[in-house]
C-alpha positions as CSV (number, residue, x, y, z in Angstrom):
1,X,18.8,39.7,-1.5
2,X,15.7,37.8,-0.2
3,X,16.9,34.6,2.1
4,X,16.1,31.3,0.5
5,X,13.1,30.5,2.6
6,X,11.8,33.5,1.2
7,X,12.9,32.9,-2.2
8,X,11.6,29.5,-2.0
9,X,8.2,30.2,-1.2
10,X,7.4,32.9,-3.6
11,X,8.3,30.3,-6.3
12,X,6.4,27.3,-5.1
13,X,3.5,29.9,-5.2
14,X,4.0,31.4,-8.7
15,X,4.3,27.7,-10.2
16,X,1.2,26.3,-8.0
17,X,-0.8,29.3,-8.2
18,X,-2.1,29.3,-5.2
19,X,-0.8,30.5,-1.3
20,X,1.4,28.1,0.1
21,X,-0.3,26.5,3.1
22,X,2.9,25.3,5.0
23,X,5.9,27.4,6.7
24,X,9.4,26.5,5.1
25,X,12.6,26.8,6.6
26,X,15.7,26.6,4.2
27,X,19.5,25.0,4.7
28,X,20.3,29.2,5.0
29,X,18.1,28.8,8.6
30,X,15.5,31.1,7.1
31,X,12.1,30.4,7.5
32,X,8.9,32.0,5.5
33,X,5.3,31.2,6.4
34,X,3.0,31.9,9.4
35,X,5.3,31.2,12.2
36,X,3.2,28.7,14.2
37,X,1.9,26.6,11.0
38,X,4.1,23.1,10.8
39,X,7.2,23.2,8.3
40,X,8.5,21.9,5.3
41,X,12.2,22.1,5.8
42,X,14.3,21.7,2.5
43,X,18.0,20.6,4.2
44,X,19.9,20.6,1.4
45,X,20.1,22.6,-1.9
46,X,20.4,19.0,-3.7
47,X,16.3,18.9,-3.0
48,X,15.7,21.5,-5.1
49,X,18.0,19.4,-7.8
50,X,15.8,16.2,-7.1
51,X,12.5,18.8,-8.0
52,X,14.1,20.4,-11.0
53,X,15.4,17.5,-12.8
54,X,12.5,15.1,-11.9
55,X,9.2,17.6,-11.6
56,X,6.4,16.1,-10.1
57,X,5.9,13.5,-7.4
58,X,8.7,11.3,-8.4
59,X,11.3,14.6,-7.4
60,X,9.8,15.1,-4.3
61,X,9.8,11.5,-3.2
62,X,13.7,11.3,-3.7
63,X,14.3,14.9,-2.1
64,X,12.3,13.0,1.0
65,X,13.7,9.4,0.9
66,X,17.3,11.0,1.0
67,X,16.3,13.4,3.8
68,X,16.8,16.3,2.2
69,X,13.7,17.0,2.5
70,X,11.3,16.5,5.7
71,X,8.3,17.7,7.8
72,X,9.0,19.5,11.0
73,X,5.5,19.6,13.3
74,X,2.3,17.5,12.4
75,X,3.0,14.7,9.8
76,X,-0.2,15.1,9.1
77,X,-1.2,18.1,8.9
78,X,1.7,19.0,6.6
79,X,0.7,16.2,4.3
80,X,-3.2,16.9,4.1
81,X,-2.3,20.5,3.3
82,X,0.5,19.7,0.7
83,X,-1.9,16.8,-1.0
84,X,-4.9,19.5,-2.3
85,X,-1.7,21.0,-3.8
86,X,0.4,18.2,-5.6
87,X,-2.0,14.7,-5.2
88,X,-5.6,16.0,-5.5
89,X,-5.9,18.7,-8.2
90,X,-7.8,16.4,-9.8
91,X,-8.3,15.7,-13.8
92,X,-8.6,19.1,-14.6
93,X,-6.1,20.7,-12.5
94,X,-3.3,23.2,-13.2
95,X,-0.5,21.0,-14.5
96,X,3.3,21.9,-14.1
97,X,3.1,22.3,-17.9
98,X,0.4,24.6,-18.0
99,X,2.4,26.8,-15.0
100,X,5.0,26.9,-17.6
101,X,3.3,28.6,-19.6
102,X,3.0,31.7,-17.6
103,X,6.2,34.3,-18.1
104,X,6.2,34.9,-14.1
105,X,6.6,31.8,-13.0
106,X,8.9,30.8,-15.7
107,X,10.9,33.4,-14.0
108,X,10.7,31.8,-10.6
109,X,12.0,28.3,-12.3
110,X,15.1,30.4,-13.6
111,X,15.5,32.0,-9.9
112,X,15.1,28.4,-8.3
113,X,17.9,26.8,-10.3
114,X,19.8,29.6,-9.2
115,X,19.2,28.2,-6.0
116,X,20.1,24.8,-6.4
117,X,23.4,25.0,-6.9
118,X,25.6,23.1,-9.7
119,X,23.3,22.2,-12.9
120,X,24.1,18.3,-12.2
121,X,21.0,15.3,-11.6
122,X,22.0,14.0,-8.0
123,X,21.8,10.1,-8.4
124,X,18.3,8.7,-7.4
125,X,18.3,7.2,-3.7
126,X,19.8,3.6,-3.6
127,X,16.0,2.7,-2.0
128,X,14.8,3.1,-5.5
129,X,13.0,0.8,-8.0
130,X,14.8,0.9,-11.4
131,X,13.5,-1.4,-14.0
132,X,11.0,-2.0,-16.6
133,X,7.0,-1.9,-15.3
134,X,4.4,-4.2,-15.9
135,X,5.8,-7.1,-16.6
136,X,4.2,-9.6,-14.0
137,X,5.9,-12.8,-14.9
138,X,6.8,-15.1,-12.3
139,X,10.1,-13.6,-12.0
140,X,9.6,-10.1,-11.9
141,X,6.5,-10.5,-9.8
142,X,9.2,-12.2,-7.0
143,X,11.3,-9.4,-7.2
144,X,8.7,-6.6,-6.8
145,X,7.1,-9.1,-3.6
146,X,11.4,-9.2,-2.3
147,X,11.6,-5.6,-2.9
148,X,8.8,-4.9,-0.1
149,X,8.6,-7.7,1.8
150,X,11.8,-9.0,2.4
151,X,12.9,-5.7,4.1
152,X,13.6,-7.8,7.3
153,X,10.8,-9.6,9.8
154,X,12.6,-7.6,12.7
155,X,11.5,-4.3,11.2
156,X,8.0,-5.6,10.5
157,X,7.3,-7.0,13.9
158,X,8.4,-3.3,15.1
159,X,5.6,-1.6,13.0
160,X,2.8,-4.0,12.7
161,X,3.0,-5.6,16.1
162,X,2.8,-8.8,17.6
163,X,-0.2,-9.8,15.3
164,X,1.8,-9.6,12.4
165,X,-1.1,-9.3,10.3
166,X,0.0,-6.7,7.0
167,X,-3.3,-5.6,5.6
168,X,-6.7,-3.4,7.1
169,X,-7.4,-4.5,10.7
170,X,-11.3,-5.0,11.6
171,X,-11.8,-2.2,14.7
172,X,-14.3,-1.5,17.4
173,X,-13.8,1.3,19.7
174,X,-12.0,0.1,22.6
175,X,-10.2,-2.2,20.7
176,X,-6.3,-2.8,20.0
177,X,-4.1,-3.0,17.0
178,X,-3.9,-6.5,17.9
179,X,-7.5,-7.3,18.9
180,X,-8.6,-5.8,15.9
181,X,-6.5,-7.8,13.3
182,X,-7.2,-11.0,15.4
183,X,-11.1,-10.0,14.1
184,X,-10.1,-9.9,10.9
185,X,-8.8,-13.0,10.7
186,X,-11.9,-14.3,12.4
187,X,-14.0,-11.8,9.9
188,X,-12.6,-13.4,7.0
189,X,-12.8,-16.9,8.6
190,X,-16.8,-16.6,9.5
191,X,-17.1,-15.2,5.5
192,X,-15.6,-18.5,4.1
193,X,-17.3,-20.5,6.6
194,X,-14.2,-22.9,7.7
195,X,-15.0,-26.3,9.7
196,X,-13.1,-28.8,11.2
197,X,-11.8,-31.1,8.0
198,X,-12.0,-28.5,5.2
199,X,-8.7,-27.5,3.0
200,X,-8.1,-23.7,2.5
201,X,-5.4,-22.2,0.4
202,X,-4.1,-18.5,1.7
203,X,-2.8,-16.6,-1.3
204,X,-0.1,-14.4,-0.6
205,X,0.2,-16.0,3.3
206,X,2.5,-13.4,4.7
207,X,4.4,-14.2,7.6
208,X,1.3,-16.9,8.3
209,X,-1.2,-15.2,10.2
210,X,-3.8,-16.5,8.8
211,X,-3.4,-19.9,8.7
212,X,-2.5,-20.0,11.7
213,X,-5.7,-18.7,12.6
214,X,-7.5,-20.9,10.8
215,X,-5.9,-24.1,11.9
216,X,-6.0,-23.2,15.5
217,X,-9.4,-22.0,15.6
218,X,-11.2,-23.7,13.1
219,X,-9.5,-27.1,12.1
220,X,-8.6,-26.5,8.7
221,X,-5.9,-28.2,6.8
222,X,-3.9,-24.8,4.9
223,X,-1.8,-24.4,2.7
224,X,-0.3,-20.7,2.2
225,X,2.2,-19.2,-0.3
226,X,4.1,-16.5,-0.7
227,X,6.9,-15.1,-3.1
228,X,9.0,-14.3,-0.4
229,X,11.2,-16.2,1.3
230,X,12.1,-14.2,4.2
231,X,8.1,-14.4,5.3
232,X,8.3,-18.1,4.5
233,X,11.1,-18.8,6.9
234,X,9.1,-16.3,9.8
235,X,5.7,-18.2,9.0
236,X,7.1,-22.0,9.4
237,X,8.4,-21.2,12.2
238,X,5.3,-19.9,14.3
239,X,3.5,-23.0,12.6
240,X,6.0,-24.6,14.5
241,X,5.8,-22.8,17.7
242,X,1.8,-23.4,17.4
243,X,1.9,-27.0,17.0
244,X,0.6,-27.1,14.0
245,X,3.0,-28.3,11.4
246,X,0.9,-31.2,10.6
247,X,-2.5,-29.1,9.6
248,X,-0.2,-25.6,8.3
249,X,2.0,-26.2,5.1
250,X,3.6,-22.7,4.1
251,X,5.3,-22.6,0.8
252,X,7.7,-20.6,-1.2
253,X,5.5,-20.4,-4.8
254,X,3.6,-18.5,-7.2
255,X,-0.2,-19.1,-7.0
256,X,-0.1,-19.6,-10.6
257,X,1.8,-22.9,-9.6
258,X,-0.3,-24.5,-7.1
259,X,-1.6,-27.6,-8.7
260,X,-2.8,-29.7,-5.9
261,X,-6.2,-28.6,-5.5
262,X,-9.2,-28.4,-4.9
263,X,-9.8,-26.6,-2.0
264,X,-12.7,-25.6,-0.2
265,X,-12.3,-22.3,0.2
266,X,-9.5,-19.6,-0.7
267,X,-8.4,-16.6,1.6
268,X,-6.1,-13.5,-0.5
269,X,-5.8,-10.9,2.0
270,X,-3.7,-7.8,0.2
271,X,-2.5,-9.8,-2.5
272,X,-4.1,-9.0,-5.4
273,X,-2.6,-5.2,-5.5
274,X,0.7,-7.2,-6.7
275,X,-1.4,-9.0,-9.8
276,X,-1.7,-6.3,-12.5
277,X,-4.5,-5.1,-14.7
278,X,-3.5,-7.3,-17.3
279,X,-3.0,-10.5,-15.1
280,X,-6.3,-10.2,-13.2
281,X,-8.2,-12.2,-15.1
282,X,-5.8,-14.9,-15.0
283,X,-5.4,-14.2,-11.2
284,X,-9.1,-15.1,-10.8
285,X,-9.9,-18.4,-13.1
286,X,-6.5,-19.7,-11.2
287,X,-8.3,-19.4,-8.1
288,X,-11.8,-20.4,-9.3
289,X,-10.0,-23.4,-10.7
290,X,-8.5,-24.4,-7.4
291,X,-12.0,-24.5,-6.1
292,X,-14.0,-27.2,-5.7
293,X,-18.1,-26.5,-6.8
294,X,-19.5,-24.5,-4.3
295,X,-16.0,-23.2,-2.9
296,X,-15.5,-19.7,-1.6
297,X,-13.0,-17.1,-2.5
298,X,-12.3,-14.1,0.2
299,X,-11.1,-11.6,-1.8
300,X,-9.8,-8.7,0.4
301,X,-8.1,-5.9,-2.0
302,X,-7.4,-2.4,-1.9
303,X,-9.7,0.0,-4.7
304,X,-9.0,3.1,-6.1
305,X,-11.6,5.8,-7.3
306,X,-12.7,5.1,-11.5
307,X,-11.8,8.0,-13.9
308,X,-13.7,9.4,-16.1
309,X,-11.0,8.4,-18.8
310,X,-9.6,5.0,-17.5
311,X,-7.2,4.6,-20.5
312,X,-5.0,7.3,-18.6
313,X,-4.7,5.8,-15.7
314,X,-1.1,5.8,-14.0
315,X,0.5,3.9,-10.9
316,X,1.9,6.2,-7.9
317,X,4.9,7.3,-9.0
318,X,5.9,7.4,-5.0
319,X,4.5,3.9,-4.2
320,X,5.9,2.1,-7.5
321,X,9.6,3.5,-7.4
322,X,10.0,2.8,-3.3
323,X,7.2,1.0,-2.2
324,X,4.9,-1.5,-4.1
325,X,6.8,-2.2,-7.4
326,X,4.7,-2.7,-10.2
327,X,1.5,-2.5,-8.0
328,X,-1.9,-1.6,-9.1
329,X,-5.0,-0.1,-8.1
330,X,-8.3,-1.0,-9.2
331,X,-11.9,0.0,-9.0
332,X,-14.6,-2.1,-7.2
333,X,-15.9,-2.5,-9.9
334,X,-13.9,-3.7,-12.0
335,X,-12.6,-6.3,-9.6
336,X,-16.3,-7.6,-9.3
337,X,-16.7,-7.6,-13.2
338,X,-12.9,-9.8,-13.6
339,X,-13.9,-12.2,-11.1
340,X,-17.4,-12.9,-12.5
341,X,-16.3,-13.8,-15.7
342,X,-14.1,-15.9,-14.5
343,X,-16.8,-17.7,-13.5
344,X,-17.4,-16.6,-9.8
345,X,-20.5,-16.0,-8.3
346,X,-20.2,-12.7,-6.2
347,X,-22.2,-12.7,-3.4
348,X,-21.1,-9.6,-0.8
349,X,-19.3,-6.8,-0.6
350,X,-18.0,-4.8,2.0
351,X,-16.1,-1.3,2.7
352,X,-13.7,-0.9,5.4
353,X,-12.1,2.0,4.3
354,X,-12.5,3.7,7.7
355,X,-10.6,0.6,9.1
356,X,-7.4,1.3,7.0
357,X,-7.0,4.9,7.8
358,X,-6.8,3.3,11.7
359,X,-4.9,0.6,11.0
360,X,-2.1,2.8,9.2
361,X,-2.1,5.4,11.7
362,X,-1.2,3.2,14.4
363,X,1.7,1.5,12.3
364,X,3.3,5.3,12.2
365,X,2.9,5.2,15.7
366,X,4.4,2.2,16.2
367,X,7.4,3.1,13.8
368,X,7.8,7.0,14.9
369,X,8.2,5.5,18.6
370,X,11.1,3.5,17.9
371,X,12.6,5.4,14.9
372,X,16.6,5.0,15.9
373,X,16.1,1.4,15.8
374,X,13.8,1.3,12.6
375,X,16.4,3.3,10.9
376,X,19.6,0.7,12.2
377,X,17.0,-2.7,10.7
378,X,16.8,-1.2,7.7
379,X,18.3,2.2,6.6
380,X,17.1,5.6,7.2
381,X,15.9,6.1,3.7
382,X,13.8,3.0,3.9
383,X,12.7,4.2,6.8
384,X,11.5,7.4,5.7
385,X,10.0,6.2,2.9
386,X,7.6,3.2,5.2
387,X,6.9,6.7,7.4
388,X,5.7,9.0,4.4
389,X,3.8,6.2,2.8
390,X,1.8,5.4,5.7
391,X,1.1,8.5,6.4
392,X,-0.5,9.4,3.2
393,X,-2.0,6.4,2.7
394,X,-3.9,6.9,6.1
395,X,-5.2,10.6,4.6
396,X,-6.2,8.6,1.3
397,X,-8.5,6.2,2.8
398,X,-9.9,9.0,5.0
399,X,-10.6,11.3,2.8
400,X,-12.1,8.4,0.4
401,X,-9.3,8.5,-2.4
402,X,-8.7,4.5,-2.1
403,X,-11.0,2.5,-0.5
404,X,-10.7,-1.4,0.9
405,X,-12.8,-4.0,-0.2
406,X,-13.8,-7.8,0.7
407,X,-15.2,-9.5,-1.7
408,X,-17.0,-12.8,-0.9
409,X,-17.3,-15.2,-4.2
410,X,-18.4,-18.7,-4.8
411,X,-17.7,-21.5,-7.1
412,X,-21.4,-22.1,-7.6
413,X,-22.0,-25.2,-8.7
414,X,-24.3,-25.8,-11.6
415,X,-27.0,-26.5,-9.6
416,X,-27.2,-23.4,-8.6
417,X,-26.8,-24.0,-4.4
418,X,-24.3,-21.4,-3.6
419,X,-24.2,-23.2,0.0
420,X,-24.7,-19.6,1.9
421,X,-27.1,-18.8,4.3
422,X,-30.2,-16.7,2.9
423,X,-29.3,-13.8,5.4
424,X,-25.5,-13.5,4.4
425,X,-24.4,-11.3,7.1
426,X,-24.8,-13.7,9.6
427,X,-21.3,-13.0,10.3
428,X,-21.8,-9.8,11.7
């Protein structure tokens, strides 16, 4: 009898329908592929349980974040050539279903639960989201923001670096992960236009980054909130450190329940992902609200691609069981369409997608180089799933699957002055 490697391969190919791209080696020690290509090693037969009894992307996360399944070679590499497989078939391609339907491979699915061992669903990885979807009230919208963010500040520090900055740095070549996010602060800073005097509000303030940033180097008075209380108590204390506990107010609260504006401007760096499609409108006439006439919003957001058909539109299975709980994706465009009728005057746009892909492969670097202690901060499965999502993410910004946006927006007053200058990019 063929060795499971073997075994293994011939099915993945009868139900994809195309050549594998990837060498495997199996639990058995048995490898199939070309020999010098970069491996997908299934450890343990419970993998193939995780595939069989949860087909699809959702399987094949829990196979990974239980390490039962990994990569052996380029990260990459392995990745880019698994993704034209499983992530980018696009609308019209082959679906599991549809494999199904062919005798052969309905064969191989008989032959792989062969494989697999005893006919029981192993339990989902204790990493794993389990809970109703969608419901963004104030309560479940802090325990999706804990579920991420309050993973522990010493494992952040390890992968984003002394900047502690969470979202796209702003590169030039030359330039470090932490000169390069100490731009985008500045980036976002020169977009709102902060002077000495003025109040801004940072939505979703991290572990306070920003308003440090804008307190030390432009004089602003800030006020920054965040669902989660483990940034909170990071963030007061650099305010602290900086000397600026008197301009920097960092608070533990919903943005729907800041009621002591208005500000002058308003910074939400990677915050909006967590809002919803049904929230977003109310996510922007909050803000425009806390505005006073002629305020500016910096709205700096993730996009994904539009679909043809936008009423089928599904979250990442991967990213909203282990990593961004109830999280979701919008295009530009429809961003720009939700904050204009709130009553927001758009006024620039701009792409960094290129930026992101850079700024996540450095936090894999960062993490791969001191895996042992990323694994004993957190666990291993929660470090393997931070590893894989990076990763990917970094191949869908390159290869233009999601995009980053920032998205400049006034409060234009009736009048009609927006207060900008008539070449906007003066920034640059």
């Amino acid at each position: 009898m063929a060795d499971a490697a073997s075994r293994l391969r011939r099915v993945a190919e009868q139900v994809l329908g195309v050549p594998l791209p990837v060498r495997l080696r199996a639990w058995d020690g048995s490898q199939a592929g070309p020999p010098d290509a970069p491996a997908l090693v299934i450890r343990n037969r419970r993998a193939l349980r995780h595939m069989l009894f949860k087909p699809g992307e959702l399987g094949l996360a829990r196979a990974w974040v239980a390490g039962d399944l990994d990569i052996e070679g380029d990260l990459y590499g392995v990745l880019a050539a698994m993704s034209g497989l499983i992530w980018e078939r696009g609308e019209d391609g082959r679906t599991v279903l549809q494999a199904l339907r062919d005798p052969a491979v309905r064969s191989g699915v008989r032959e792989l639960l062969r494989l697999a061992g005893p006919p029981v669903p192993p339990a989902p990885p204790r990493e794993e989201v389990r809970r109703p979807r969608h419901l963004h009230t104030r309560h479940s919208d802090r325990r999706a923001i804990s579920h991420h963010y309050d993973v522990g500040n010493d494992f952040y520090e390890l992968v984003l670096g002394p900047s502690m900055v969470y979202s796209c740095a702003y590169w030039e070549d030359g330039g470090t992960l932490e000169s390069a996010q100490r731009d985008k602060l500045e980036l976002v800073s020169a977009k709102l236009g902060l002077t000495p005097g003025q109040r801004l509000l940072d939505v979703g303030c991290g572990w306070g980054s920003m308003a440090i940033h804008a307190a030390r180097e432009h004089g602003v008075s800030v006020v920054g909130v965040t669902l989660s209380q483990e940034q909170a108590t990071y963030a007061r204390k650099r305010v602290a450190e900086e000397g600026l506990a008197d301009r920097v107010e960092i608070r533990v609260q919903d943005y729907r329940d800041v009621r002591d504006g208005p500000y002058d401007a308003i910074s939400s760096i990677g915050m909006a992902e967590h809002v919803g499609s049904e929230r977003y409108l109310e996510y922007a006439r909050e803000l425009y609200g806390l505005l006073k006439p002629g305020g500016r919003l910096l709205n700096h957001q993730i996009a994904r691609r539009p679909q043809r058909d936008e009423s089928v539109y599904d979250v990442d299975a991967f990213i909203d069981a282990y990593v961004f709980p109830d999280g979701e994706l919008a295009p530009i465009g429809t961003t720009v369409t939700q904050l204009e009728r709130a009553g927001f005057e758009v006024r620039d746009v701009e792409s960094i997608r290129e930026h992101y892909a850079r700024t996540l492969r450095r936090w894999v670097t960062n993490l791969e180089a001191e895996w042992p202690r990323a694994m004993r901060l957190t666990s291993p499965g929660r470090a393997r799933v931070w590893r894989l999502y990076m990763a990917a993410s970094a191949l869908a910004f390159e290869h233009n699957r999601i995009g980053v946006n920032q998205v400049l927006a006034v409060r234009t007053p009736e009048s009609g002055a927006s207060g900008l200058p008539l070449r906007t990019r003066t920034w640059n």
